[in-house]
Steps between C-alpha positions, in 0.01 A plus 500: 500500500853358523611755246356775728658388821815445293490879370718754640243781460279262711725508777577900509130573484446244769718683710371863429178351606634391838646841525200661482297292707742521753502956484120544426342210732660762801187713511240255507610302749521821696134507415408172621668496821344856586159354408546155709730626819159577661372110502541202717833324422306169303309782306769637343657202367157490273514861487794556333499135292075560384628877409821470334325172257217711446717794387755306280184334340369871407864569401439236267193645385614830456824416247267387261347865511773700623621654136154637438436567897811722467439707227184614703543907624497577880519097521796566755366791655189325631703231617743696699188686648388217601810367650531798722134426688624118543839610659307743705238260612782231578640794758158507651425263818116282522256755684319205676244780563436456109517100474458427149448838378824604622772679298756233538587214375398239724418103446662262293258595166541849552890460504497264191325737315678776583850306402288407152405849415840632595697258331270557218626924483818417557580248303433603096907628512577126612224328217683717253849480583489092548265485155800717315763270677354181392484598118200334403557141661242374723707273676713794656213761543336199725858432690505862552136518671521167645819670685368826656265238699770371761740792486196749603353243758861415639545908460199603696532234786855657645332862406235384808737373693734799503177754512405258872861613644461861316225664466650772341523306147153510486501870412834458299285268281209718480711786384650221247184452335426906500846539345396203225126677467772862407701303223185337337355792476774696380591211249074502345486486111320819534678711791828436398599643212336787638759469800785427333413828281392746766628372813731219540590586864119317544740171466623525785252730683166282474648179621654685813182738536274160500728309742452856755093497409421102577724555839330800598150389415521207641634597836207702519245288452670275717512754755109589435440118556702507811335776646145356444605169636629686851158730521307174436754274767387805756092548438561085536651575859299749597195312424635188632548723876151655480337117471639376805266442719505827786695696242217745510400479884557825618764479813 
């Protein structure tokens, strides 16, 4: 152990680790404070601590299997499909209309699971890059999960705080996770050799193409939600008038 710490190879992998920690933890705390800016202010404390443990524990999970998870075709692709209908849904507001069945995310379960599964797609370019960092020592590959834990919840905390004062980020983070959905899916084990072939404008294409598609989905189901909530505000009025008592005596 004292030889390890001791070793300058220690150190300089130590660091890369911190380094990449530090540029791939960016988009999932993006994640979780999209998923937990809808809750009461206690909630998403446990929101974003419950999620980010849970998802650095299937990090964990996942580096054991990650070299044979990777080698799997279209592994990518399905991810980065599915990474484009969480972005979109974290666009869309609660129809209350709905409750439970709702399109949203709403309640603190539903927003740790959607941080899990999220964290889960996006993070198999993190497992790999930390595993390949930490050249076979446990010690490090632990440090370097261990890590992501308080940079993501520290990360995702001011992300809430700056999407309260502008509401604006909210899309700019959607479109984030469209443009990271464009890139995976670009980068599959299957795709991309066909890509970098045939057509490697795609690169840069998909990521920007998925950034425009998550914003412009979104905003209309959000708009669709929106709509549905006024109609159902008005029939509520309207009904409300026609109880009163007299509403109906002719005059």
């Amino acid at each position: 152990m004292q030889e390890m710490l001791s070793s300058q190879a220690f150190w300089i992998a130590l660091v890369q680790i911190v380094g990449i920690d530090i540029v791939l933890s960016g988009d999932n705390a993006v994640v979780i404070a999209l998923a937990a800016r809808g809750l009461a202010p206690e909630d998403r404390r446990r929101a974003v601590m419950w999620g980010s443990t849970a998802a650095v524990a299937m990090r964990v999970t996942l580096t054991v299997v990650a070299a044979e998870l990777l080698r799997l075709p279209l592994l990518k692709a399905a991810g980065a499909l599915l990474l484009l209908w969480i972005a979109i849904q974290l666009l869309v507001p609660e129809d209350e209309g709905e409750g439970e069945g709702g399109v949203a995310v709403s309640g603190m379960a539903a927003a740790i699971k959607t941080i899990m599964l999220a964290d889960l797609v996006m993070s198999m370019d993190n497992v790999v890059a930390i595993a390949g960092a930490s050249k076979g020592s446990l010690l490090l590959l632990i440090f370097g999960l261990g890590l992501s834990i308080p940079l993501v919840v520290f990360s995702s905390t001011f992300l809430m705080k700056v999407m309260e004062r502008f509401p604006v980020v909210v899309t700019a983070g959607a479109a984030l996770l469209g443009y990271v959905a464009g890139e995976m899916l670009v980068s599959d084990l299957y795709l991309g050799p066909w890509v970098d072939a045939h057509a490697p404008w795609l690169h840069t294409a998909l990521p920007v193409a998925g950034a425009i598609f998550v914003v412009a989905v979104g905003k209309l189901l959000a708009s669709r939600v929106r709509a549905r909530e006024a109609a159902r505000a008005s029939l509520e009025i309207d009904l409300g008038e026609t109880a009163q008592p007299g509403a109906d005596t002719p005059r």
